[in-house]
N, C-alpha and C positions, 0 to 999 in steps of 0.2 A: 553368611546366610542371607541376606541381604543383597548382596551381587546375584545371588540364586534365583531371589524369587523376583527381581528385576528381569531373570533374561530368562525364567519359567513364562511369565507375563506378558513380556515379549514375544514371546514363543508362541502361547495359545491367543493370542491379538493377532499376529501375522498367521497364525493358522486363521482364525476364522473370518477375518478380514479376506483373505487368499480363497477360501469355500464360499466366501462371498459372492466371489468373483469381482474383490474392491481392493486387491491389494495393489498398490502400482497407481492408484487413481488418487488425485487429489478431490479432498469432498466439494461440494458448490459454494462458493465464496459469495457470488455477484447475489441479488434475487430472483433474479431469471432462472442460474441456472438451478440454484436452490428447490426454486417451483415446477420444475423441469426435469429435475432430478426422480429417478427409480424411486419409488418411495420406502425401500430398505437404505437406499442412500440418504432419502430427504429424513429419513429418521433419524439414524447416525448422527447425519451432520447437528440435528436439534438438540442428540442427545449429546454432543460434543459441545452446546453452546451455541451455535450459529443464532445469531438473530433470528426472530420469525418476522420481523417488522421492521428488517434493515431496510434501508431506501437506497435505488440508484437515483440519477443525475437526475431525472423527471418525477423523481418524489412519488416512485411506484415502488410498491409493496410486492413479496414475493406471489402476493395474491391477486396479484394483477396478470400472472404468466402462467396460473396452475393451467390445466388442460382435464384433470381428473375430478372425480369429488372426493379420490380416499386421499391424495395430496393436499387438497381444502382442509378434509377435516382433520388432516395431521399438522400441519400449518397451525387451525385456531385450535388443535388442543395446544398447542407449546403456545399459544397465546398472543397469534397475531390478531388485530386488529380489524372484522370484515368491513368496519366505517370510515376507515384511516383513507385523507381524499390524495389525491396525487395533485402535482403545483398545477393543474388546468382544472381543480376541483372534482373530479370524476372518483367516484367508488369502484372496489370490487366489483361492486354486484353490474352497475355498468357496464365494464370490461366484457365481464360474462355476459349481457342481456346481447350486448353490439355482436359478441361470436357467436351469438345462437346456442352454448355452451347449456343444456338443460342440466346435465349432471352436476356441475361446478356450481350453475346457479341455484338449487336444489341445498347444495351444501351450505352455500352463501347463507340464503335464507335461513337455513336450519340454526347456521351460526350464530343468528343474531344480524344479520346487516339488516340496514335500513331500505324498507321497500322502498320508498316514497321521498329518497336522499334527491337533492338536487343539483344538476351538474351544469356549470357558465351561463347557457342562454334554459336555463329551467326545465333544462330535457329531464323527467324520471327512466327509471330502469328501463321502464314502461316504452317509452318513447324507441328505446335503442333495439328492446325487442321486437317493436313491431317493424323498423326499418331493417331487422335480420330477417324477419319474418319466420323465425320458429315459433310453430305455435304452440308447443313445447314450455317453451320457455314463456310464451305470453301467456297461458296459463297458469303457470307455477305463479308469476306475478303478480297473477288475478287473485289467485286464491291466498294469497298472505296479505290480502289487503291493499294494493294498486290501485291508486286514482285514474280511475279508465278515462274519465274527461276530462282532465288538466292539460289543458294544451301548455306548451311547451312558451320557450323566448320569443316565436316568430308564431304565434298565434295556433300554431298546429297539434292535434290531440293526435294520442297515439292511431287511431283508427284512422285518421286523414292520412299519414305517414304509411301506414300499410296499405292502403288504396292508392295513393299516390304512384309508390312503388310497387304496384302489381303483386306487393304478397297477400295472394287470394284469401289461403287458410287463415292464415292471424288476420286476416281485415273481417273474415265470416264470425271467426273466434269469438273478437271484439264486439262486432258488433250486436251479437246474441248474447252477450251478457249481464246480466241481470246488472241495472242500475240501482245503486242504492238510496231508500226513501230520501227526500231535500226532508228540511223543517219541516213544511208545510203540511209535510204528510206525504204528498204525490211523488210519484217516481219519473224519473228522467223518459 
């Protein structure tokens, strides 16, 4: 009885594995390919155990490689980490600020990452979005609370960075954005 419902189980696994179209396929082992992966496969593999917070060789998370925001937020439901830094100290949400990535940063956000995390010479998200120049994405930044004037390790605030680099939209973005009151009262 027992032999039976071993190779019953068997049976409708490889059937529905196979209507997958995942039968034959090993699932994503690395983080890459984890975050990379179909997200009926990035499922699976979660729900098989796969780490959500395994790390390759550079101390990046699989949330460092997502491309989507439904891969994001299937990622931190199984409980990856959107603040976890990589060995040059960089977050998620920077990965996605630097690709101009609105939907993944969208997710990030929603997750819980840190807007305002600081990465080696004190670049914020902020800083990476404006040298992408989505403004997209500089928005979305803005609006969860982004330190618009913190300049960075080399003196530079995100708006210099977008001007520097001729991205028009995020420079116009920035710099119409409402400053918020100092102490004193007065606004920037």
């Amino acid at each position: 009885m027992r032999r039976r419902r071993w190779a019953v189980g068997v049976g409708l696994g490889s059937l529905l594995l196979g209507g997958l179209g995942l039968y034959g396929y090993s699932l994503p082992a690395d983080p890459q390919a984890l975050a990379t992966a179909n997200p009926l496969r990035l499922q699976l593999a979660l729900w098989l155990g796969k780490d959500a917070n395994a790390v390759e060789e550079r101390g990046k998370t699989a949330l460092f490689f997502v491309e989507s925001g439904l891969n994001t937020r299937l990622l931190l439901a199984a409980g990856a980490d959107p603040n976890q830094l990589d060995h040059g100290g960089a977050s998620p949400l920077h990965q996605a600020a630097r690709l101009g990535n609105p939907e993944v940063t969208k997710a990030l956000l929603q997750g819980g990452a840190e807007v305002n995390a600081r990465f080696g010479a004190g670049g914020l998200p902020l800083h990476f979005a404006a040298w992408s120049g989505n403004p997209e994405v500089v928005r979305l930044l803005l609006e969860h609370g982004s330190e618009i004037d913190e300049p960075d390790g080399y003196g530079l605030t995100p708006l210099r960075i977008a001007q520097d680099l001729r991205r028009w939209e995020a420079a116009t973005l920035l710099s119409r954005w409402p400053r918020s009151a100092s102490t004193d009262g007065h606004t920037d």
